[in-house]
C-alpha positions as CSV (number, residue, x, y, z in Angstrom):
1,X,75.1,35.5,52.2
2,X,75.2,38.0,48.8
3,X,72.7,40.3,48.8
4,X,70.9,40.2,45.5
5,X,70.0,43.8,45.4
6,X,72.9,45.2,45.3
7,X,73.6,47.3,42.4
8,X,75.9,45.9,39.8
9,X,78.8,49.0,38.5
10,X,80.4,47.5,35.8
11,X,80.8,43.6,34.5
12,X,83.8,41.8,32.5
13,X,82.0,42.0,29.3
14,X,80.9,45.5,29.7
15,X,84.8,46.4,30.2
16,X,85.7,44.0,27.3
17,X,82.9,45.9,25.1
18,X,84.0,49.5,26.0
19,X,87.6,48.4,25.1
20,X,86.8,47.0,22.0
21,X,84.8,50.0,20.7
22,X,86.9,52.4,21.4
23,X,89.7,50.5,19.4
24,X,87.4,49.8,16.4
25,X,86.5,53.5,16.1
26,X,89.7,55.1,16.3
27,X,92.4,52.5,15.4
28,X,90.8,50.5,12.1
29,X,92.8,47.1,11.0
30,X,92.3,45.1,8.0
31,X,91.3,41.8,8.3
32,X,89.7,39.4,5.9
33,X,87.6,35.9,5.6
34,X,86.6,34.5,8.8
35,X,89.1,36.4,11.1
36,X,86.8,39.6,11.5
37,X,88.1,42.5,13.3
38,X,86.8,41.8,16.7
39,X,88.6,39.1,16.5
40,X,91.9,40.8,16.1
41,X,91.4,43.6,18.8
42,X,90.1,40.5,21.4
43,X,93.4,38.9,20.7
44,X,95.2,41.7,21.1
45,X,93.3,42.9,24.3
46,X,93.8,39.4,25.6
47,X,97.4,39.2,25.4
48,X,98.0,42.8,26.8
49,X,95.6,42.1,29.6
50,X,98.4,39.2,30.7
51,X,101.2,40.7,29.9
52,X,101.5,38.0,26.8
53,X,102.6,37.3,23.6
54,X,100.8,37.1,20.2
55,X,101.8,33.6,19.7
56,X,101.0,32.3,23.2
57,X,97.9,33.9,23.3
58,X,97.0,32.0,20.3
59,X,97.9,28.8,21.6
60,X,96.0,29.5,24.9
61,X,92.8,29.8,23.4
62,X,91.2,27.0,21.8
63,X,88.8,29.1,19.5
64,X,91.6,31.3,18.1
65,X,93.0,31.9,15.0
66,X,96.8,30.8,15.1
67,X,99.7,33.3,15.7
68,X,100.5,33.2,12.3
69,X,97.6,34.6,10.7
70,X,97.0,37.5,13.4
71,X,100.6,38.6,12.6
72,X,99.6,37.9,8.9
73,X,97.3,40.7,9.5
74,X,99.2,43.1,11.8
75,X,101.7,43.3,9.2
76,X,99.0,44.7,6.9
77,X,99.6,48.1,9.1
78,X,102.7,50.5,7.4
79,X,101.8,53.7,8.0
80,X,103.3,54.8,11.2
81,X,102.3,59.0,11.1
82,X,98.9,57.6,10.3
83,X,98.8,54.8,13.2
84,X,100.2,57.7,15.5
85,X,97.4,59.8,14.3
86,X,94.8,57.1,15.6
87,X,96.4,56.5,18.7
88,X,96.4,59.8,19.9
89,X,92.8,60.2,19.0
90,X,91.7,57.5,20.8
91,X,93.8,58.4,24.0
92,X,91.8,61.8,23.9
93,X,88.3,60.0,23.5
94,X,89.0,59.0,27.1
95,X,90.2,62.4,28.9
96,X,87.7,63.3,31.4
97,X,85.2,65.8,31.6
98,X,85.8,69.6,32.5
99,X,89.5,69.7,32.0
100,X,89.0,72.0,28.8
101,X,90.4,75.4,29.9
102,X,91.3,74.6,33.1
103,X,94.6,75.4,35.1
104,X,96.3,71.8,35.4
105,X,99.6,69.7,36.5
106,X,100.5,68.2,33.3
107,X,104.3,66.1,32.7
108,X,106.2,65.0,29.9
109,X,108.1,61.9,29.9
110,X,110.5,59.7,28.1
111,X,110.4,55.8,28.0
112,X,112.8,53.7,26.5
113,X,112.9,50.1,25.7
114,X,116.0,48.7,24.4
115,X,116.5,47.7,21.2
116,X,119.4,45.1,20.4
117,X,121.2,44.2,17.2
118,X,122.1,46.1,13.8
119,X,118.8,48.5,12.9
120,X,117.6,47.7,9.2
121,X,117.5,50.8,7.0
122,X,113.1,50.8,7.8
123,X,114.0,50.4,11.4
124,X,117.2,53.3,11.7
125,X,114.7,56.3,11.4
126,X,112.6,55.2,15.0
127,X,116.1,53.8,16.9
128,X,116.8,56.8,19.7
129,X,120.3,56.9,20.8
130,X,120.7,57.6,24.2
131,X,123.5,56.8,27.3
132,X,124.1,52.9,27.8
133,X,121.0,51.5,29.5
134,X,120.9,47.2,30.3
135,X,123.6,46.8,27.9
136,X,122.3,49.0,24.9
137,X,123.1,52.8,23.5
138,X,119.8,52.0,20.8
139,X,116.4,52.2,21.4
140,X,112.6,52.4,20.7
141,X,112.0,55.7,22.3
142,X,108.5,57.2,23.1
143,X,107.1,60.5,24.4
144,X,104.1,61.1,26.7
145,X,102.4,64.0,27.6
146,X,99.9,63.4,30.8
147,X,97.8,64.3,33.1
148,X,98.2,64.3,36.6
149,X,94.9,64.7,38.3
150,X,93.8,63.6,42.0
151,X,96.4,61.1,41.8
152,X,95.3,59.8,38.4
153,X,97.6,59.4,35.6
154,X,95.9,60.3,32.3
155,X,97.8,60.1,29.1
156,X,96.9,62.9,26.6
157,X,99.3,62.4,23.8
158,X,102.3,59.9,22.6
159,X,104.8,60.4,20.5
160,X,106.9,57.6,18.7
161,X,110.6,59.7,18.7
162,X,112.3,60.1,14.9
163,X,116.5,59.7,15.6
164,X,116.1,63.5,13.7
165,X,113.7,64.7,16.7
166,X,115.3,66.8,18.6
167,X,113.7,67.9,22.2
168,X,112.3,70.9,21.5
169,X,110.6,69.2,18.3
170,X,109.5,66.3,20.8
171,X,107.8,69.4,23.2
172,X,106.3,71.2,20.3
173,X,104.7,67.9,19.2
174,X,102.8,67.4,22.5
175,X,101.8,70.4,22.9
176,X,100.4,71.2,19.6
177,X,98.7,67.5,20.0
178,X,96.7,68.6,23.1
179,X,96.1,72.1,21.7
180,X,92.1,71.2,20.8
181,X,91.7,70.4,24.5
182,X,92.5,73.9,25.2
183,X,94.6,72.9,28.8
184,X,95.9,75.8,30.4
185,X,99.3,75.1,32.3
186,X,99.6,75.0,36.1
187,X,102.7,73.1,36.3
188,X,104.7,71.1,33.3
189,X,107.0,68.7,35.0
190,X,109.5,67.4,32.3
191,X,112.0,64.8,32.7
192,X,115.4,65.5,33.2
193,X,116.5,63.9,29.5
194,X,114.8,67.5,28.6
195,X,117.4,69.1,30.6
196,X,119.0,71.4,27.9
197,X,119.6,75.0,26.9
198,X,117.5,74.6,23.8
199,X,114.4,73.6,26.1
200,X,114.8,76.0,28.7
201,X,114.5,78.8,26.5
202,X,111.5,77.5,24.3
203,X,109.6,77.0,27.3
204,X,110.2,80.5,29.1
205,X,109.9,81.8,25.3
206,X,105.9,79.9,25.4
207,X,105.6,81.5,29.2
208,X,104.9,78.0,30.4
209,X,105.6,77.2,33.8
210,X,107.7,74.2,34.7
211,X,109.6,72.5,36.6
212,X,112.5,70.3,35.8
213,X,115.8,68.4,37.1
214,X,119.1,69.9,36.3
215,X,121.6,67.5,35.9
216,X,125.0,67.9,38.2
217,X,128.0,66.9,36.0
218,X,131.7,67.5,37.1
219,X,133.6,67.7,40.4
220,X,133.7,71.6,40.6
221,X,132.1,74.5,38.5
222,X,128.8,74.5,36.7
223,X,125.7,73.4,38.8
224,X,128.2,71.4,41.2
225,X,129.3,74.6,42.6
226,X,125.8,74.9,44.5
227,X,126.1,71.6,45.8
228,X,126.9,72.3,49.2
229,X,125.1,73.5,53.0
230,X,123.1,72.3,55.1
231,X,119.7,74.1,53.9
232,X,117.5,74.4,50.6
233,X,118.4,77.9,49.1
234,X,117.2,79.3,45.8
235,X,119.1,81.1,43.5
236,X,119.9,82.0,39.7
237,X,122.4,80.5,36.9
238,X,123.4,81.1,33.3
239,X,124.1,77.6,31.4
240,X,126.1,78.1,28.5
241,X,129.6,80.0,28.1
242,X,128.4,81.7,24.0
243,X,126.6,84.8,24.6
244,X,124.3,84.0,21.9
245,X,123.6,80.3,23.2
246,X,122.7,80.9,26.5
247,X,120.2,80.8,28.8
248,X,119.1,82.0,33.0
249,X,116.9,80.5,35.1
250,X,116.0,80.0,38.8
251,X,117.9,77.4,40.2
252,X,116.9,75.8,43.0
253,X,118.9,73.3,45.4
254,X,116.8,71.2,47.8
255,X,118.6,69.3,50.8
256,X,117.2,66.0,52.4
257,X,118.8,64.0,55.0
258,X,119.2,60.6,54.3
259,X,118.9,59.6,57.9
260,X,119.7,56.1,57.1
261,X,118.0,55.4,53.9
262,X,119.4,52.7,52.0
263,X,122.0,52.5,55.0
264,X,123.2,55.9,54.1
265,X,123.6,58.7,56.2
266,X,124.3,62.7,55.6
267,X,122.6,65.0,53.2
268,X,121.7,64.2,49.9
269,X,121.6,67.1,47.3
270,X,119.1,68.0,44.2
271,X,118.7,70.8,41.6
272,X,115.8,72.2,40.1
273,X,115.2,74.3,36.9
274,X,112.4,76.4,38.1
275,X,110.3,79.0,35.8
276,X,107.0,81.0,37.4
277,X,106.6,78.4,40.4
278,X,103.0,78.1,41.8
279,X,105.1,76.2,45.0
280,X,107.6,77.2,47.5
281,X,110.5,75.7,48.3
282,X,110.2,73.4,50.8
283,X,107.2,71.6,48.9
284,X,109.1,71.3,45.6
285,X,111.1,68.3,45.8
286,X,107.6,66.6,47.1
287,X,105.8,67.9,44.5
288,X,108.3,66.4,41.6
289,X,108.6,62.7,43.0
290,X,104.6,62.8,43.2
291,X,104.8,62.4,39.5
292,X,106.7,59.1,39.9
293,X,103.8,57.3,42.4
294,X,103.8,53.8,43.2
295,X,101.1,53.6,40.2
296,X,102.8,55.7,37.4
297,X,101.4,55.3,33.8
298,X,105.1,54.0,32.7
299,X,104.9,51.3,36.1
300,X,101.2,50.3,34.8
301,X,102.0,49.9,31.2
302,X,104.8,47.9,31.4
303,X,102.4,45.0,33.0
304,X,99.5,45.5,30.0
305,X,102.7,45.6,27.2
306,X,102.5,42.8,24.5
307,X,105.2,40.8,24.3
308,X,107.2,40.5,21.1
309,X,110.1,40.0,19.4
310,X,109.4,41.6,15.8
311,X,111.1,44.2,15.5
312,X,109.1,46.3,13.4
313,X,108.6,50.2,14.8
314,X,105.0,50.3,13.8
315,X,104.0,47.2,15.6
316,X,106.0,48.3,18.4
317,X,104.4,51.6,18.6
318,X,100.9,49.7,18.5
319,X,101.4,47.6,21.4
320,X,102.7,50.4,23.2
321,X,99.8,52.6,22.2
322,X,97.4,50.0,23.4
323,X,99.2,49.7,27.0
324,X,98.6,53.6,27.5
325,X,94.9,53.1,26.2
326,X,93.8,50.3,28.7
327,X,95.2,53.0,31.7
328,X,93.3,55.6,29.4
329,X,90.1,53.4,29.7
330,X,90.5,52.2,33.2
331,X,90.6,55.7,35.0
332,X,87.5,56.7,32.9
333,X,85.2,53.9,33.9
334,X,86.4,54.7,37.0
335,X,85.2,58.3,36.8
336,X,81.8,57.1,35.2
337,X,81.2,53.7,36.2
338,X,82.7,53.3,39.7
339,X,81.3,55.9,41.6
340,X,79.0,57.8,43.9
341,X,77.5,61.4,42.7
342,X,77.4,63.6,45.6
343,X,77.6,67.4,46.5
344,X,80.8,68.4,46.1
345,X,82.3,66.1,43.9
346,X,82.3,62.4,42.9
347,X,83.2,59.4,44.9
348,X,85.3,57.4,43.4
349,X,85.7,53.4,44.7
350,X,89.2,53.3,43.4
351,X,89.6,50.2,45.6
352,X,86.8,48.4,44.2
353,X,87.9,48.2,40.5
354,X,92.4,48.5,40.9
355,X,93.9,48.2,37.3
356,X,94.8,45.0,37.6
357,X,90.7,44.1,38.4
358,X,90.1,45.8,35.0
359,X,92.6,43.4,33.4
360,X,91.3,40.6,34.9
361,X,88.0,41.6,33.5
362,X,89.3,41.7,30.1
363,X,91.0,38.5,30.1
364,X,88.0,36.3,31.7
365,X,85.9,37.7,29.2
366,X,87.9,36.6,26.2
367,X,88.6,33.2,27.6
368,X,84.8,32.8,27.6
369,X,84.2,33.8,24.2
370,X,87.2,31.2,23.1
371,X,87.7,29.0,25.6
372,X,90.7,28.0,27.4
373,X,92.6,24.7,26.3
374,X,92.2,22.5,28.9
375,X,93.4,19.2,27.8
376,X,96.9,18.2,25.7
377,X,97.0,15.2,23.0
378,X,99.3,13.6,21.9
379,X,100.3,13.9,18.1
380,X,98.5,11.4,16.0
381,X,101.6,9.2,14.0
């Protein structure tokens, strides 16, 4: 038996509504006659919220405006500093309260998705070149700076990468992005396509701490000459053979036993680029992989990404935006919706309301606004 008194959280077109109005304030899109601009951003929520296409979405719905004419409109969009812009602001609108000059863990990350065939001269400035990767060297490439807080994954800033953007560039970006939120640094954990002299230095220049993967090339010399014991051991290297491009850091080399993983046995070696550690030893290779949980902002986005085969960077880089905005959305509701206030601080029912709940939400509540086809004729003639 339900029990009619309990109190209702949060309902599918609640979720829908907060979704919505946080796209129509800080991402405007053209639209014209009868297709209004609710109607674009429902579409669009609907096919992120199944992992869908523009076109099938279309077709799914029986109310809907065709593919055609919602691409009609998307196209309308040609700015890409000024969709960027938007994007960013809207992924703010969502941090959480009290994080505004506050010590936090914050990473940087880079996500690419593979782009195939001979760039056109608009498409050649946002095509990243990077090491072969499912049968590509080209591809869309984006930058993320988030936060990670009580196992929460909150994107503060995106960046769509140039081919002229180098890494530092990419860092500087970020950071000047999330400057207004006035974030103080516990810990930046960067990814190791950061791992570079040119980095290393900016960031001990900026006295931000951080912690990132060095990468072990070669059979002997370099970093590889570390590789080797039986126990974790800290100690110091200079990367770069030109006295005027050069840089030292703390290196530290971490050593975990396989003890049959993946039917391997024996010790299994990593490397660390350490500057003003808040951790010890021991906890640091723990510390890094929590930034890679089972529900990582990259894992998440990838099943709210619109599927697509235009090519067009700004489009791209709209979809994607929208993927990191639902996450955005989800973990504040969470925080304001789908809780308990208590001494101490809040309860949160993560379990009540997962991501994919949230999605679910979304999608029922456009099917009942357009309806589902249900039934398939035949074509008259």
């Amino acid at each position: 038996m339900i029990n009619e008194n309990r109190q209702i959280l949060l309902t599918e077109s609640e979720t829908l509504q907060t979704t919505i109005d946080c796209l129509s304030k800080h991402i405007p899109l053209e639209t014209q006659g009868g297709f209004s601009a609710t109607d674009l951003y429902q579409i669009l929520v609907r096919a992120a919220s199944n992992c869908d296409s523009i076109e099938n979405t279309s077709k799914m719905l029986k109310n809907s405006s065709c593919g055609r004419n919602i691409r009609h409109h998307l196209d309308k969009i040609n700015d890409f500093e000024t969709l960027e812009s938007q994007v960013n602001l809207a992924l703010k609108s969502q941090v959480l309260p009290r994080i505004k000059k506050r010590k936090l863990k914050l990473a940087i990350d880079l996500n690419l998705i593979p782009y195939y065939g001979e760039p056109s001269d608009n498409e050649k400035p946002y095509i990243y070149r990077s090491q072969a990767k499912q049968g590509t060297c080209s591809f869309y490439a984006y930058a993320t700076l988030y936060l990670i807080k009580k196992g929460k994954r909150l994107t503060l800033a995106i960046r769509g990468i140039r081919n002229t953007d180098t890494t530092v560039a990419i860092i500087t970006y970020l950071l000047v992005l999330v400057s207004s939120l006035e974030i103080d640094f516990k810990t930046l954990y960067l990814d190791r396509g950061f791992f570079s002299i040119a980095v290393i230095r900016w960031l001990q220049a900026l006295k931000i701490p951080f912690i990132m993967p060095a990468i072990i090339r070669g059979k002997t010399g370099g970093i590889k000459q570390f590789i080797q014991g039986n126990k974790s051991y800290q100690t110091t290297y200079t990367m770069g053979k030109d006295p005027n491009n050069c840089v030292t850091f703390d290196l530290w080399i971490v050593c975990k036993y396989k003890k049959g993983k993946r039917n391997q046995h024996g010790i299994e070696y990593f490397a660390y680029v350490v500057y003003l550690p808040s951790i010890k030893l021991d906890y640091i290779h723990t510390a890094y992989r929590q930034r890679f949980g089972i529900e990582t902002s990259y894992r998440i986005k990838n099943i709210c990404r619109i599927k697509t085969t235009n090519k067009k960077p700004i489009i791209r880089f709209l979809f994607i935006g929208i993927s990191f905005l639902l996450v955005n959305i989800w973990v504040n509701l969470l925080w304001r919706k789908i809780c308990f206030l208590r001494r101490g601080g809040r309860l949160i029912y993560r379990e009540l309301f997962t991501f994919q709940q949230m999605l679910s939400f979304l999608k029922q509540a456009v099917d009942k606004i357009y309806q589902v086809v249900d039934t398939i004729y035949l074509p008259s003639g």
